[in-house]
DODO-910497 format. One record per residue (C-alpha): residue in three letters; z, y, x; residue number from 1. Coordinates in pm, 1 decimal, decimal comma. Each point is the difference from the previous one (the first is absolute). Example, Ala and Ser with C-alpha at 12.3 -4.5 7.8 and 13.67 -1.06 7.14 Angstrom:
DODO-910497
<site r="ALA" Z="780,0" Y="-450,0" X="1230,0" k="1"/>
<site r="SER" Z="-66,0" Y="344,0" X="137,0" k="2"/>
//
This chain:
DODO-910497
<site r="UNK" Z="1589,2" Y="6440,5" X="3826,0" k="1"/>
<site r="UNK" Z="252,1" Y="276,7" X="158,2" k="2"/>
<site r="UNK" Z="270,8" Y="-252,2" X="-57,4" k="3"/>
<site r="UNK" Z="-150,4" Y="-224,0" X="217,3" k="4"/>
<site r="UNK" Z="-52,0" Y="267,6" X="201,6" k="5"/>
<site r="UNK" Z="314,7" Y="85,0" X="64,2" k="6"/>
<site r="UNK" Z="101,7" Y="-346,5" X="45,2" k="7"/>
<site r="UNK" Z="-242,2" Y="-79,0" X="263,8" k="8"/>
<site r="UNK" Z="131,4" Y="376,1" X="186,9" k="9"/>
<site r="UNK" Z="377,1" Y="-174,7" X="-77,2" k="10"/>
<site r="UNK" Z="-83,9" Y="-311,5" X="226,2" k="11"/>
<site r="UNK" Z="-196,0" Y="169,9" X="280,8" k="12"/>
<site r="UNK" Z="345,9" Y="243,3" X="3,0" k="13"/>
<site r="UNK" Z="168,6" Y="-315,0" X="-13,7" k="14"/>
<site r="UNK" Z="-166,1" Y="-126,4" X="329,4" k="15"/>
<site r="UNK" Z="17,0" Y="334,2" X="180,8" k="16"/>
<site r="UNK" Z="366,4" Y="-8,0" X="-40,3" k="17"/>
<site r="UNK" Z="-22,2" Y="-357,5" X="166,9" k="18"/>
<site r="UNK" Z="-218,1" Y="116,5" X="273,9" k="19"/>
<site r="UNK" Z="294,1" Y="359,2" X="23,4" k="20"/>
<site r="UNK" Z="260,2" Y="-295,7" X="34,9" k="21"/>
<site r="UNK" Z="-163,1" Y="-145,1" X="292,8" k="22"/>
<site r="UNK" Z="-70,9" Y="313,0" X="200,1" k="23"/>
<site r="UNK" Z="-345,3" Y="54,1" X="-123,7" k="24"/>
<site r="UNK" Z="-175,7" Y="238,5" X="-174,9" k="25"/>
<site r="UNK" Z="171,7" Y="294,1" X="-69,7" k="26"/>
<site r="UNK" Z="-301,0" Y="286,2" X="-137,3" k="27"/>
<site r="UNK" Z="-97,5" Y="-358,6" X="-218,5" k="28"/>
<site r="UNK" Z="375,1" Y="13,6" X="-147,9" k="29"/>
<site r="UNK" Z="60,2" Y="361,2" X="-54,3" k="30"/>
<site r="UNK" Z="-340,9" Y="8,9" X="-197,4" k="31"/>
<site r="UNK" Z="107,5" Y="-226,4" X="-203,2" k="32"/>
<site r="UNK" Z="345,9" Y="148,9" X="-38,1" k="33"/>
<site r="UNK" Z="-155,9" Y="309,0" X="-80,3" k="34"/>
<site r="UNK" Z="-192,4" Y="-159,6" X="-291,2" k="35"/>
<site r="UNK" Z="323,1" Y="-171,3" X="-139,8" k="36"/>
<site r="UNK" Z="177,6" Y="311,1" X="-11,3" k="37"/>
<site r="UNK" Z="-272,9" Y="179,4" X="-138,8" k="38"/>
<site r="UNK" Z="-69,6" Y="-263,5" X="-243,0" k="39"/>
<site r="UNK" Z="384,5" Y="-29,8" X="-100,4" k="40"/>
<site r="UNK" Z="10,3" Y="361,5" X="-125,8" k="41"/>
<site r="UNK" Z="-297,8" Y="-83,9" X="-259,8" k="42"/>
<site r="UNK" Z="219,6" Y="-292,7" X="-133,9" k="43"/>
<site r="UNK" Z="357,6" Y="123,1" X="48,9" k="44"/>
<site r="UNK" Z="261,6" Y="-42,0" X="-264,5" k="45"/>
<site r="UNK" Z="-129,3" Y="-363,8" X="19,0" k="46"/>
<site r="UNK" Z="222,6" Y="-209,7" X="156,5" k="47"/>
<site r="UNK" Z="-237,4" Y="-170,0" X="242,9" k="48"/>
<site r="UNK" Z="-151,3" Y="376,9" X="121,1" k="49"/>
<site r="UNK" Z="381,1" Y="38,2" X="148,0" k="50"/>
<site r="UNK" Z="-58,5" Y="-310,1" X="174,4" k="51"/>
<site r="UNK" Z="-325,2" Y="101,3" X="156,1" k="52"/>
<site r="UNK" Z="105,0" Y="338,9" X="63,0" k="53"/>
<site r="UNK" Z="341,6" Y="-144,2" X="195,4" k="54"/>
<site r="UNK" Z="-346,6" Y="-214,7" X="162,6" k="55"/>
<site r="UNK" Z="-185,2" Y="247,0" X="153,1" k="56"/>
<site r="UNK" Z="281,3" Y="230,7" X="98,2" k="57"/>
<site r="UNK" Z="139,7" Y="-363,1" X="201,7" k="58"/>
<site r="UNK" Z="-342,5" Y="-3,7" X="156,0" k="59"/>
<site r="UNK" Z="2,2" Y="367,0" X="143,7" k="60"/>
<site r="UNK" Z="338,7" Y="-99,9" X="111,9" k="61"/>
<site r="UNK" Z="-110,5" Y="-277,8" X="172,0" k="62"/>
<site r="UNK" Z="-280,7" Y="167,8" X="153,4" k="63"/>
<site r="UNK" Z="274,8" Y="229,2" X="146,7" k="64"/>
<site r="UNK" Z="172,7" Y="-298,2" X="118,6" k="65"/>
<site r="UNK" Z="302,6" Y="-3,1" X="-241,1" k="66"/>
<site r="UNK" Z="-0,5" Y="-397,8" X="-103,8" k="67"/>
<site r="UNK" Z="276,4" Y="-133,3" X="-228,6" k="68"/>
<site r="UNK" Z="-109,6" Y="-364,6" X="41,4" k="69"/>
<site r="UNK" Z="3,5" Y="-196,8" X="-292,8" k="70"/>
<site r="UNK" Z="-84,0" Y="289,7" X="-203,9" k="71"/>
<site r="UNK" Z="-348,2" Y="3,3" X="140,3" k="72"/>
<site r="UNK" Z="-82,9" Y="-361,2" X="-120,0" k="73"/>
<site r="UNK" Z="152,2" Y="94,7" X="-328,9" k="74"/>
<site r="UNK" Z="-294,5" Y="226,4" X="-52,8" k="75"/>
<site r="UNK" Z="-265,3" Y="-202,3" X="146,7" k="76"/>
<site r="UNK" Z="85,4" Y="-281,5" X="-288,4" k="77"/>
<site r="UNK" Z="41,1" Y="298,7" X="-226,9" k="78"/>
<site r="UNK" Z="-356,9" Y="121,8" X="53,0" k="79"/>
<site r="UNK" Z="-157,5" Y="-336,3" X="23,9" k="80"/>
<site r="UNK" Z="112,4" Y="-144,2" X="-292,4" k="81"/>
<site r="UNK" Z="-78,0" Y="346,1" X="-220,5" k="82"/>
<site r="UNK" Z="-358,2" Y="-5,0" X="156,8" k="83"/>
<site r="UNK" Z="-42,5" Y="-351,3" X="-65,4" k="84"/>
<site r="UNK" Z="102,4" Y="44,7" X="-366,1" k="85"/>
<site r="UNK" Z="-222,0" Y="323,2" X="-50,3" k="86"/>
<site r="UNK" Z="-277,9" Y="-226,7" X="130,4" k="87"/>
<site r="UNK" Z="-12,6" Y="-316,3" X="-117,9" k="88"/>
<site r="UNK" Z="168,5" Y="44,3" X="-365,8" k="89"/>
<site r="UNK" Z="-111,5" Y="360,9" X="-108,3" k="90"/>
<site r="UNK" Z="-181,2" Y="-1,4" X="-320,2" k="91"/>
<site r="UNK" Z="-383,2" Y="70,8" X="34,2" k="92"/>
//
């Protein structure tokens, strides 16, 4: 159940980044980039915490309006595809 969770917080992240890419929604964003940072130092010598950690510090970049273009659409995929995963094919 936290899995899924934590997969469903991964995709709205996901589309707050989205909205942060098109000039919207910046206290949405940094929300969410504060719980992927928080959330990456329960899980961090895993691999994948590095990932969300390098996330959420993008996002409060981006919310400072520091972009690095592709990079941002990187982590959108990134997110999506972990929450989608951590939905959909979590054990019970």
């Amino acid at each position: 159940m936290v899995v899924r969770l934590l997969g469903l917080l991964d995709l709205v992240a996901a589309v707050s980044l989205i909205f942060l890419i098109s000039g919207r929604g910046e206290i949405f964003a940094l929300i969410f980039a504060l719980y992927l940072l928080i959330k990456s130092l329960f899980f961090l010598p895993d691999f994948s915490s590095f990932l969300d950690l390098f996330s959420g510090f993008y996002i409060s970049l981006l919310v400072l309006g520091i972009s690095f273009g592709l990079l941002g659409w990187l982590f959108v995929v990134w997110l999506a595809q972990k929450g989608i995963f951590s939905l959909f094919f979590s054990p019970n």
